[in-house]
C-alpha positions as CSV (number, residue, x, y, z in Angstrom):
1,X,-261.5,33.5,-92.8
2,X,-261.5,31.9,-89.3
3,X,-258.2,29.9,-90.1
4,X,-257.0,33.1,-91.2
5,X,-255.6,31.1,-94.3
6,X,-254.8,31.8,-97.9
7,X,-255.1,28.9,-99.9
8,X,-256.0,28.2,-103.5
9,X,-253.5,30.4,-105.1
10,X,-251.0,30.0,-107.9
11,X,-247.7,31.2,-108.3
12,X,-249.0,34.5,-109.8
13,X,-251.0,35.1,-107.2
14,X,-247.9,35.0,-104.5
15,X,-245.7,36.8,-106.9
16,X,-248.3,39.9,-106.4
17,X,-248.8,39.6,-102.9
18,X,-244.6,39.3,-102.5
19,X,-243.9,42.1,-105.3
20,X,-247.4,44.4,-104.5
21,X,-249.1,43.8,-101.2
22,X,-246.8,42.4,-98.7
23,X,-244.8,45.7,-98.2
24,X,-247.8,47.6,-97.4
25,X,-249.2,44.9,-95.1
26,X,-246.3,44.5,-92.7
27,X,-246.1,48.5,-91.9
28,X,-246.2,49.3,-88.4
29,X,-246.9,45.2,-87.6
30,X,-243.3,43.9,-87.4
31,X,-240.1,45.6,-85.9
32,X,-238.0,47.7,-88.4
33,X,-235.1,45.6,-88.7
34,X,-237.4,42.3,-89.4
35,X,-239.8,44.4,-91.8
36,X,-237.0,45.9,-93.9
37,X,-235.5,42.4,-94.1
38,X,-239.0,41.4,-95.5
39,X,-239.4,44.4,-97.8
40,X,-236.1,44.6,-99.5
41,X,-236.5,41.6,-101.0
42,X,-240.2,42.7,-102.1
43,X,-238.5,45.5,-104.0
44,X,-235.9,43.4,-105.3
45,X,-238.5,41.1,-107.0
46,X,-240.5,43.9,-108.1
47,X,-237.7,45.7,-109.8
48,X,-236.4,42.5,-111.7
49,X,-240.0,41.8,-112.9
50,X,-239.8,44.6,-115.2
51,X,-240.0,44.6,-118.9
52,X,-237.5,47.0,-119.2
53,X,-234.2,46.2,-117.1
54,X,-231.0,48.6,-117.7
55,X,-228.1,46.3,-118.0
56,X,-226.0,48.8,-116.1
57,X,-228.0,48.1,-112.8
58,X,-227.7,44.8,-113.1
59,X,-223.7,45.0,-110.7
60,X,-226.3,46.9,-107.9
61,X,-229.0,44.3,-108.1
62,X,-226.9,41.6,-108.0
63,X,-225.2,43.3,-104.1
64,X,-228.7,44.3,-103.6
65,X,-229.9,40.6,-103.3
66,X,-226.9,39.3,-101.3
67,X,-227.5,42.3,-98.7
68,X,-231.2,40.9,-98.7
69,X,-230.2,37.5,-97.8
70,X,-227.4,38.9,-95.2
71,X,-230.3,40.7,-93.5
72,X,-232.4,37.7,-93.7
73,X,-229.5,35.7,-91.7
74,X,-229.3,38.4,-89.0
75,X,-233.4,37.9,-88.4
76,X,-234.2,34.8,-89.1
77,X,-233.0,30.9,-87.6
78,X,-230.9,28.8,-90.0
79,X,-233.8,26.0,-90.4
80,X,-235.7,29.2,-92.7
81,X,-233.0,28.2,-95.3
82,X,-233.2,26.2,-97.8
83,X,-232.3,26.2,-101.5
84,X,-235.0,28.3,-102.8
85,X,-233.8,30.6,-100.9
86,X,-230.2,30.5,-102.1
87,X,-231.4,30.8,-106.0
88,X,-232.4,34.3,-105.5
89,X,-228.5,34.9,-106.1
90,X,-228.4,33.6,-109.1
91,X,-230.9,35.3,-110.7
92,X,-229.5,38.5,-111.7
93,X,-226.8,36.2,-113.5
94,X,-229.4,34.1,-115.3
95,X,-230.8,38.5,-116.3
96,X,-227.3,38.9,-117.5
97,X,-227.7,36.0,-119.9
98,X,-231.6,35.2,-120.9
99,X,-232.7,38.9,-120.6
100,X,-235.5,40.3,-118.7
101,X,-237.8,37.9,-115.9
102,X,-241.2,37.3,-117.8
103,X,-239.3,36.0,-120.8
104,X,-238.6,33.1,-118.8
105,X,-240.7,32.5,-116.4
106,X,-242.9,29.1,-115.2
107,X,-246.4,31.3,-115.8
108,X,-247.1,30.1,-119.7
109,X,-246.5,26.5,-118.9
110,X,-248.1,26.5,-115.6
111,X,-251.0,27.8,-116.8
112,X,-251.5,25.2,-119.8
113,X,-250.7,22.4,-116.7
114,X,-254.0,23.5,-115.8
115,X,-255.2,22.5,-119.8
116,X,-253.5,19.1,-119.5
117,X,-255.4,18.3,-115.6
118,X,-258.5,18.4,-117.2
119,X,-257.9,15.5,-119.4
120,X,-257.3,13.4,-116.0
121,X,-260.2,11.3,-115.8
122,X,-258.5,8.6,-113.4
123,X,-256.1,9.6,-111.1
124,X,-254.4,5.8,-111.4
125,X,-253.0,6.6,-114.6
126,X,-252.8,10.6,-115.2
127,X,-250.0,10.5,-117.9
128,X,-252.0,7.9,-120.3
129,X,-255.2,10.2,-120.2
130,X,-253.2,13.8,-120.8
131,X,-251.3,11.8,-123.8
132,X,-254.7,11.0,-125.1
133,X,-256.6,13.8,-124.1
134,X,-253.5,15.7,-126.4
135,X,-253.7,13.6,-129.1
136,X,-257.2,13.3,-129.7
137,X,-257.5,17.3,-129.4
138,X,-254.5,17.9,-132.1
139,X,-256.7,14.9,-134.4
140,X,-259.8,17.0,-133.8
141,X,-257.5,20.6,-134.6
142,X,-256.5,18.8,-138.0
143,X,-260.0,18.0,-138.6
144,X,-261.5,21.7,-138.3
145,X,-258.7,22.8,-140.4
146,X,-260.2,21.0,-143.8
147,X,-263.6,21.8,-142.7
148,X,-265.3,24.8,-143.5
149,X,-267.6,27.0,-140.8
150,X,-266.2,25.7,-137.7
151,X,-264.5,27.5,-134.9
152,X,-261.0,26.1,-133.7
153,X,-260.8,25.1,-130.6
154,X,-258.0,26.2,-128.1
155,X,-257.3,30.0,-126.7
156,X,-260.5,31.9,-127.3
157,X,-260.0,35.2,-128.7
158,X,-259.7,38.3,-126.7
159,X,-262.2,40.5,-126.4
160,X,-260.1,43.8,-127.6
161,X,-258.8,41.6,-130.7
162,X,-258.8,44.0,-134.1
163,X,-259.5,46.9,-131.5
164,X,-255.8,48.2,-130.5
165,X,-256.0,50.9,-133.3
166,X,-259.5,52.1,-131.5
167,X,-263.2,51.2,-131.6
168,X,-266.4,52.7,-129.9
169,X,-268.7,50.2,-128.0
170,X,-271.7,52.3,-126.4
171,X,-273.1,55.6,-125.8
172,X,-273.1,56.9,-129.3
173,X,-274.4,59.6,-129.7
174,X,-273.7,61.6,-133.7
175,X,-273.4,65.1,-135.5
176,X,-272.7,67.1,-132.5
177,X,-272.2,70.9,-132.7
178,X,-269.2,72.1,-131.1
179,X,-268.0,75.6,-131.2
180,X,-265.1,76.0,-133.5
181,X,-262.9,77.1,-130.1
182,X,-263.3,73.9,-128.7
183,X,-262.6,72.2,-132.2
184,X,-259.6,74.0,-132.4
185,X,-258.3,73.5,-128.6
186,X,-259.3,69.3,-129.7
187,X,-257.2,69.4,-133.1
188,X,-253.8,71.3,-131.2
189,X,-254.2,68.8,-128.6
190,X,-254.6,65.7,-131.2
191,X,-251.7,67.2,-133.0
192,X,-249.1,67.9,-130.0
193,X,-249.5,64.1,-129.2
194,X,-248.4,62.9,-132.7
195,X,-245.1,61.8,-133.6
196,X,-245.4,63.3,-137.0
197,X,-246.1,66.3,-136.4
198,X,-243.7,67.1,-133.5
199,X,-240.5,68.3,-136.0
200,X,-243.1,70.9,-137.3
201,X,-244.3,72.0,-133.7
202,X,-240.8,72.8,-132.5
203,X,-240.2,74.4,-135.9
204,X,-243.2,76.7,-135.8
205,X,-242.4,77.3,-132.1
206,X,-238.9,78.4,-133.6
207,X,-240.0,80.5,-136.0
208,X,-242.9,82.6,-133.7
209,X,-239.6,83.1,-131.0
210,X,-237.7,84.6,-133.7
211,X,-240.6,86.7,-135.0
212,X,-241.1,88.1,-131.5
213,X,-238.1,88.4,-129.8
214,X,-239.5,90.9,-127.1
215,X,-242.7,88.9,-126.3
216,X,-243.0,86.9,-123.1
217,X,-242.5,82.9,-122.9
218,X,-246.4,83.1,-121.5
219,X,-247.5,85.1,-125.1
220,X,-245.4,83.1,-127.5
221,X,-246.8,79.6,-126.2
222,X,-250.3,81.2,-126.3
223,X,-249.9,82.5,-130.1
224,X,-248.1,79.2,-130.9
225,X,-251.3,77.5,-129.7
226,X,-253.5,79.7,-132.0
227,X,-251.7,79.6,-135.0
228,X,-250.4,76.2,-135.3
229,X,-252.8,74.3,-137.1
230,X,-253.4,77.4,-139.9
231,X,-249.2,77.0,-140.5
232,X,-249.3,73.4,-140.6
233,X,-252.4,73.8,-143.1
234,X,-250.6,76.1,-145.3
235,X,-247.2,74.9,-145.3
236,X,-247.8,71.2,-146.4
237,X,-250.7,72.0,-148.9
238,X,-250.0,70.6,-152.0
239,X,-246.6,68.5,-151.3
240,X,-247.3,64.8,-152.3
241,X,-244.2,63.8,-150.6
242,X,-244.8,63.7,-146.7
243,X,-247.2,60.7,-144.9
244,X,-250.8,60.5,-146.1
245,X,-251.5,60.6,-142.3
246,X,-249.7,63.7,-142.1
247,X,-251.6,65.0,-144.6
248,X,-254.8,64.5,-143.5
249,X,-253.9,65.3,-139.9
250,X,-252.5,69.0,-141.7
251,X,-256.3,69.5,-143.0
252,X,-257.7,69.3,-140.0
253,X,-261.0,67.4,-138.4
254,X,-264.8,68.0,-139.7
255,X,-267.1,70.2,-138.0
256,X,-269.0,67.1,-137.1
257,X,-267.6,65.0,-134.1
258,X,-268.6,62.1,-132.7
259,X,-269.8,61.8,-128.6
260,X,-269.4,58.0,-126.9
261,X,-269.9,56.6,-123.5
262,X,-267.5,53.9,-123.9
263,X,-264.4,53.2,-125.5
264,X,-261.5,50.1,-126.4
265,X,-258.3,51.2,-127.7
266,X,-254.8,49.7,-126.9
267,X,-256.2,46.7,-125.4
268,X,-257.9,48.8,-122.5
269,X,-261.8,49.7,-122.3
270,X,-262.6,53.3,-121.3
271,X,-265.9,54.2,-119.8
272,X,-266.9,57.8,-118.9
273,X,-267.9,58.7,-114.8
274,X,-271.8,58.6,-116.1
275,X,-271.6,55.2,-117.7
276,X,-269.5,53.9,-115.1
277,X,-272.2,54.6,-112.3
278,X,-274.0,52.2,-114.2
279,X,-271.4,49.4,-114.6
280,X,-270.0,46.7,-111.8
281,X,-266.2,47.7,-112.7
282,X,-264.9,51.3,-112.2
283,X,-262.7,51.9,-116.1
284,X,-263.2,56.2,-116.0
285,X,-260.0,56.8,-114.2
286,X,-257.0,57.9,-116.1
287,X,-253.0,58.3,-115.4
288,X,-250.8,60.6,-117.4
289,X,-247.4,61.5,-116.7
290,X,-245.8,64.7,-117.9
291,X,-242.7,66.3,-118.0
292,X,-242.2,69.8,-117.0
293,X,-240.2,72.8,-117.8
294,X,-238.0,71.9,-115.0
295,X,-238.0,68.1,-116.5
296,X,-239.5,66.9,-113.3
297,X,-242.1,63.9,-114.1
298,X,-245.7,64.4,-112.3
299,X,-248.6,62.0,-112.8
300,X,-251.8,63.4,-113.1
301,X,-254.9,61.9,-112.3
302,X,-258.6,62.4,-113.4
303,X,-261.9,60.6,-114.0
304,X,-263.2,60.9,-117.4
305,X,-266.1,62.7,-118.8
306,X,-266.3,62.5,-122.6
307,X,-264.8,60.4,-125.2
308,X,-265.0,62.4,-128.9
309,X,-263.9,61.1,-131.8
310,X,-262.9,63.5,-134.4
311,X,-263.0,62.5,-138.1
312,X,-260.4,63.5,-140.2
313,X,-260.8,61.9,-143.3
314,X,-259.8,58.3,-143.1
315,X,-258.4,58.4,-139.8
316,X,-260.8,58.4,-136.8
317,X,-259.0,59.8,-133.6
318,X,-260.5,59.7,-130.0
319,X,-259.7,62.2,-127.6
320,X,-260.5,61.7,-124.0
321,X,-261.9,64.9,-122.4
322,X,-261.1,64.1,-117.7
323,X,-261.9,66.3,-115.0
């Protein structure tokens, strides 16, 4: 802090600061012409960092980084050049023909450089002790292999492993009694958010239009909402050829749901605002974007305040209730 200094970091950690931070630390500090200089190639790295890249913006990216480096000639002296500095044209032609960034990138292997260091035991010879440090760990790997109650050594499992499908951690609390209004608002909302049911929503939608041609839009989406899940119910009961998850999703939940505090699901763990006063990290807020009647995409934001899990047979589906 007195130096002023940041020091220490990997290459992560600068693409972050370069692709995250840096834009919103050089507003109203530099002039405009030198801070948009700075930030369009900030966005520039930030957009080809993507795990989705559209090949037909690949022609603007590609003018988009040599009007960066133009700018960057008007601002800065010639000694700031160098060939790093020259590679970022070339990078939207090595898109064009390896695919997206984080395919391949340095990360992976600098992060297992880290692995190999700590094999260094003398700094006169570093290569002899990671060849042995490598060799002696792969003897050891073969070993545990052939020998029964040991763990492997290398990459410890992660913490959310087996989980992505969903799992409760803490705050259990069972056989709660919900009103049947709230059960039914829970079971429309579960089944407006599955795949397998959406032919059937726009189909029952469909038919309650047709039904009621002089109703309001306000009306039809209301009754929609009420009579969904009876349709559904009715129409596939008894037909052996759809999904067993459709089937039991048609049935409906128990009466009998399920309350938690905390919950892991798609590699992310979920905490509600009570449980997260008692915690260190803050995992209650939630992001959702939605589309609406005019198709313009909003992101909503809320803090979350209880996690059900409503049992429908053999599946066991948790619905996040945010303020």
């Amino acid at each position: 802090m007195k130096d002023k200094k940041l020091t220490n970091l990997k290459s992560h950690d600068y693409h972050v600061l370069i692709t995250q931070l840096l834009p919103i630390a050089l507003r109203g500090i530099l002039p405009e012409n030198v801070r948009l200089a700075i930030v369009k190639p900030c966005a520039f790295l930030n957009e080809i960092s993507q795990k989705a890249i559209d090949p037909n913006k690949l022609t603007k990216l590609q003018n988009d980084v040599v009007q960066c480096l133009v700018s960057f000639e008007m601002v800065f002296p010639p000694s700031f050049f160098n060939i790093m500095t020259h590679l970022l044209v070339h990078i939207v032609k090595e898109i064009n023909i390896l695919g997206p960034v984080f395919l391949h990138n340095m990360f992976p292997f600098e992060r297992y450089m880290a692995v190999l260091k700590k094999y260094v035991c003398n700094r006169s010879c570093p290569e002899g002790y990671i060849a042995n440090g490598y060799g002696a760990e792969e003897v050891i790997q073969f070993c545990v292999d052939f020998i029964n109650d040991l763990s492997p050594i290398g990459v410890p499992m992660s913490c959310h492993e087996g989980r992505l499908k969903g799992k409760s951690t803490l705050g259990k609390k069972s056989n709660m009694q919900i009103s049947e209004r709230e059960i039914r608002k829970a079971n429309f909302t579960i089944l407006q958010n599955s795949s397998l049911v959406a032919p059937y929503m726009d189909e029952h939608m469909n038919i309650v239009r047709s039904k009621n041609p002089q109703k309001s839009e306000a009306w039809i989406t209301h009754h929609h909402i009420d009579s969904f899940a009876i349709w559904l119910r009715q129409k596939l009961m008894g037909d052996r050829m759809i999904d067993e998850q459709l089937q039991w999703l048609a049935r409906g939940p128990s009466i009998t749901i399920m309350q938690y505090q905390g919950y892991e699901i798609n590699g992310y763990t979920f905490y509600t605002r009570i449980q997260d006063e008692k915690s260190t990290n803050q995992n209650s807020g939630v992001r959702i974007d939605a589309i609406g009647n005019d198709w313009n995409k909003d992101s909503y934001f809320g803090v979350l305040e209880e996690i059900w899990e409503l049992d429908y047979g053999p599946l066991k589906i948790p619905l996040f209730r945010c303020q």
